[in-house]
Each structure stands twice: as structure tokens, then as C-alpha cells.
C-alpha atoms as an extended CHARMM CRD file, in Angstrom:
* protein
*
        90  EXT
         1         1  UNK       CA            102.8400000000       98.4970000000      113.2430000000  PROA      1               0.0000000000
         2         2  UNK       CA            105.4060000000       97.6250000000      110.8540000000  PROA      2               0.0000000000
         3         3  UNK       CA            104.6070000000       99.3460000000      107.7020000000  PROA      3               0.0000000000
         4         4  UNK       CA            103.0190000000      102.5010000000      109.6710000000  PROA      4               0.0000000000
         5         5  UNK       CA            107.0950000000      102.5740000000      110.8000000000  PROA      5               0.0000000000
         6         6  UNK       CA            108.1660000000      101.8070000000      107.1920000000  PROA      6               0.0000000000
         7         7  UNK       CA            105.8560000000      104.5190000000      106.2570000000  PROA      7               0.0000000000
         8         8  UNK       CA            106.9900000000      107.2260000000      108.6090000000  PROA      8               0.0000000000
         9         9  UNK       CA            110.9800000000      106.1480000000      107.6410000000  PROA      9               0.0000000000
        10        10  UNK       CA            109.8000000000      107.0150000000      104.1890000000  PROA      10              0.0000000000
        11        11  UNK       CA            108.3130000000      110.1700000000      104.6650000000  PROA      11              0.0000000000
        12        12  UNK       CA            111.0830000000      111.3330000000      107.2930000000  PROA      12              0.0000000000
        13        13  UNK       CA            114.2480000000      109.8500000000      105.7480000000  PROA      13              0.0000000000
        14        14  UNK       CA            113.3230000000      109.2820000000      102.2020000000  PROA      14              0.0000000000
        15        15  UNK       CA            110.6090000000      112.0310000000      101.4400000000  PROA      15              0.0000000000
        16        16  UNK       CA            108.8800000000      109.2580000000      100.1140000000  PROA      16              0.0000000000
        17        17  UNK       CA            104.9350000000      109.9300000000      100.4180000000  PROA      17              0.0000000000
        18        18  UNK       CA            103.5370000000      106.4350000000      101.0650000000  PROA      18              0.0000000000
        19        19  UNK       CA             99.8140000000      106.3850000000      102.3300000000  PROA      19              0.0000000000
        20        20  UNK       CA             98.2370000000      102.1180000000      102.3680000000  PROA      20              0.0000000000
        21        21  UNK       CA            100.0580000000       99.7860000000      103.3660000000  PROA      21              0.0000000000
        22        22  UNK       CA            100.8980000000       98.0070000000       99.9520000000  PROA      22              0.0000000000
        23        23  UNK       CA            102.1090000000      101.5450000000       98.1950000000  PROA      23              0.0000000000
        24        24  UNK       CA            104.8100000000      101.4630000000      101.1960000000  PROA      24              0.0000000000
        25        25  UNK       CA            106.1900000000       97.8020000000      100.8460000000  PROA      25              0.0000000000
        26        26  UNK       CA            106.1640000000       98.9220000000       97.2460000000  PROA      26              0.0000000000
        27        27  UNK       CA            108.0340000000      102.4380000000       98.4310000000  PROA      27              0.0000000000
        28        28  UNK       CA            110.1000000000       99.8930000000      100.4630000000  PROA      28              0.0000000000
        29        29  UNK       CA            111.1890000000       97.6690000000       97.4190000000  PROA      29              0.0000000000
        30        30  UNK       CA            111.8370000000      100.9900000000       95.5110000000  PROA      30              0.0000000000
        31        31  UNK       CA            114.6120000000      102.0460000000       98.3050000000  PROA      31              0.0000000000
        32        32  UNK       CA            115.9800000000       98.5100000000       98.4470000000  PROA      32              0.0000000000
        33        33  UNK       CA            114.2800000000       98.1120000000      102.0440000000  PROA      33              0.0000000000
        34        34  UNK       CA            112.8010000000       94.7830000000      101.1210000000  PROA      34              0.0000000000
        35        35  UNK       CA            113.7790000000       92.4470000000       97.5280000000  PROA      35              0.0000000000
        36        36  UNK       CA            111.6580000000       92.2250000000       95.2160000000  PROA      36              0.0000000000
        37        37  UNK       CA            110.5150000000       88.9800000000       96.8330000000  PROA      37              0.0000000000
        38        38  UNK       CA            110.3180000000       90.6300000000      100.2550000000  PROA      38              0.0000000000
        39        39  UNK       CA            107.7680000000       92.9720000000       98.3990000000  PROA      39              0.0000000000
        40        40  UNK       CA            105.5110000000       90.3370000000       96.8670000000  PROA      40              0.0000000000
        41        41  UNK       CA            105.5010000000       88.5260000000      100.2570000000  PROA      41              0.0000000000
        42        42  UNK       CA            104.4000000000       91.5320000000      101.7480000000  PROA      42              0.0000000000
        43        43  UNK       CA            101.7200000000       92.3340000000       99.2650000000  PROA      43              0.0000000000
        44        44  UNK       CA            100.3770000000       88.8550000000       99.8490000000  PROA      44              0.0000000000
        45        45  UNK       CA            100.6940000000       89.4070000000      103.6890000000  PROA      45              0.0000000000
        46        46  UNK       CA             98.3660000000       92.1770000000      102.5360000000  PROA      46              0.0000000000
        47        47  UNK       CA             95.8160000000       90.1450000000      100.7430000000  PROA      47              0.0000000000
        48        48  UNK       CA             96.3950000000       88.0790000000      103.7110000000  PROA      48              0.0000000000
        49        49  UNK       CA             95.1940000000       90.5950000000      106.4390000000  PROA      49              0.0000000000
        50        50  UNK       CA             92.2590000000       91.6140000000      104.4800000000  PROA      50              0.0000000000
        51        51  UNK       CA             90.6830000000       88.1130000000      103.9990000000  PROA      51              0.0000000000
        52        52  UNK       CA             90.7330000000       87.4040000000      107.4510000000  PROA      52              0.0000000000
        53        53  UNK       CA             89.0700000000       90.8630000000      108.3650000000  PROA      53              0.0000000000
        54        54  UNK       CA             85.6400000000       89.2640000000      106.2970000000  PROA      54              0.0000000000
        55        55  UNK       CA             86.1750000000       86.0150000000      106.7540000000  PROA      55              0.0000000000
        56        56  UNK       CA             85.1080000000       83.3630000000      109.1450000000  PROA      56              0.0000000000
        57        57  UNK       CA             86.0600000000       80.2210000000      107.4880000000  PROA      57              0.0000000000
        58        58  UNK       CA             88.2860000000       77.8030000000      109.4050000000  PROA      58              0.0000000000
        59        59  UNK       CA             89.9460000000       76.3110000000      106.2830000000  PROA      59              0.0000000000
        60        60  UNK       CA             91.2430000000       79.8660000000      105.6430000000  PROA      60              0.0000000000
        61        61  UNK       CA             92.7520000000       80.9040000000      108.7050000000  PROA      61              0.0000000000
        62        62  UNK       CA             94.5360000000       77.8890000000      109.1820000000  PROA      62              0.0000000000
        63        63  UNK       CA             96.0510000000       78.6850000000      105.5930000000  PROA      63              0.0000000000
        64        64  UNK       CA             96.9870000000       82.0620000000      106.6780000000  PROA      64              0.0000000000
        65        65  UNK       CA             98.1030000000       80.7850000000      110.0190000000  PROA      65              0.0000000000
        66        66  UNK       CA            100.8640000000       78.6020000000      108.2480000000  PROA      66              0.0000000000
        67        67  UNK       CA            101.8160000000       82.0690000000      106.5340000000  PROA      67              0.0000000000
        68        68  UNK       CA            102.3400000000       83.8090000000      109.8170000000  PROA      68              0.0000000000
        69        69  UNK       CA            106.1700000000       82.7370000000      110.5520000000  PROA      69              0.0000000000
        70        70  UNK       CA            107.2770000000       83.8920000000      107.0760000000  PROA      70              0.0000000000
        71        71  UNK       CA            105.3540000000       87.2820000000      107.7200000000  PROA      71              0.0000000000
        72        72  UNK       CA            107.4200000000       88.1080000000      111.0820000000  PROA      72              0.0000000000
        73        73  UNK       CA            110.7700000000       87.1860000000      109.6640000000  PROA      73              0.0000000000
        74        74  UNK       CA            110.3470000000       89.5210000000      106.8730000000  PROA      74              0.0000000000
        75        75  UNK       CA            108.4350000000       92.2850000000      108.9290000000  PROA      75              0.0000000000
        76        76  UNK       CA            111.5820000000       92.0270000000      111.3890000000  PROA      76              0.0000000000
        77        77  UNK       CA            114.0350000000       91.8310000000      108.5300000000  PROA      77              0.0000000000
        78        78  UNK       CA            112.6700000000       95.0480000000      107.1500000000  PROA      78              0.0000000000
        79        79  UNK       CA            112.9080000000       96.6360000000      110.9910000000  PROA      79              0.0000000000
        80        80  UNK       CA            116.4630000000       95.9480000000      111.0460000000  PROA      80              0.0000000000
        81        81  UNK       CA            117.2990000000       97.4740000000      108.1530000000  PROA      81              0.0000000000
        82        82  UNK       CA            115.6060000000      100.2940000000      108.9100000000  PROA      82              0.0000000000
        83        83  UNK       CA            117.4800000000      100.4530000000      112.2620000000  PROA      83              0.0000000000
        84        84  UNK       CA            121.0860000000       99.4650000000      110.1140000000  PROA      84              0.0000000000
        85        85  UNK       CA            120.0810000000      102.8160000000      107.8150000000  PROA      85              0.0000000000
        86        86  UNK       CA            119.3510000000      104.8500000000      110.8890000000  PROA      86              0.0000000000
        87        87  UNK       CA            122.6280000000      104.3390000000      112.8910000000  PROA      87              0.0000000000
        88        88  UNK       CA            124.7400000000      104.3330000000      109.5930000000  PROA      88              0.0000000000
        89        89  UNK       CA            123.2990000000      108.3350000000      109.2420000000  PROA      89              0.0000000000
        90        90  UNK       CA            123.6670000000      109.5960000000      112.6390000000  PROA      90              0.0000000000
């Protein structure tokens, strides 16, 4: 849910067109949304999400599993800042 709202900030309040999720966390390092580490973690969160779509070994979700807490901090990170940007134009 967080990049299709990163996405639709881009496209409202940036004209930004944006359409997978990895060309908006890359739309979103471009604005100065997310660092350039914010990006890459977000590109791996990527890679992350599709593995576990075709994958059914146990070894591998627990790897992605330890990922999980770093995902939501920067996912809610890049929420806030889209809130911050919001309030500071209204």
C-alpha cells in the first residue's frame, strides 16, 4: 500500500509518472523522498516480495522475515514525509 501511495503523491504532487513499484522508490529517491540507501533498501524489499511470491522454502522466509522490521521503518519513514510535504503545501 505504500508505494501505490508513493506512486499516486508522484503523479498528483510531482507529475512524476511512476508505474512498478521499483520505478517509484526510484521516482522517490529522485525527489529526495527516500536516500539513496532508503532506495536500495526498497529495491531489495522488492526482490524481497517477489521471492516469496514463488517460493516455499523455509530457509528463505525466515531470511526475509529478519528483513521485515527494517522494511516498515523505512515504508513509514517515507509516509511521513510524504505527510511533512503535504501539510507544508496546504
Amino acid at each position: 500500500m505504500t508505494w501505490k501511495t508513493l506512486q499516486q503523491y508522484l503523479r498528483d504532487v510531482e507529475k512524476l509518472p511512476a508505474g512498478s513499484p521499483r520505478a517509484v522508490f526510484r521516482a522517490g529517491r529522485d525527489v529526495e523522498l527516500l536516500s539513496d540507501a532508503e532506495a536500495e533498501l526498497a529495491l531489495q524489499m522488492c526482490d524481497d516480495r517477489n521471492l516469496t511470491v514463488h517460493t516455499y522454502d523455509e530457509a528463505l522466509a525466515r531470511h526475509i522475515y529478519s528483513h521485515l522490521g527494517s522494511y516498515a521503518e523505512l515504508l513509514r519513514a517515507c509516509l511521513r514525509r510524504i505527510e511533512e510535504r503535504l501539510a507544508s503545501s496546504a
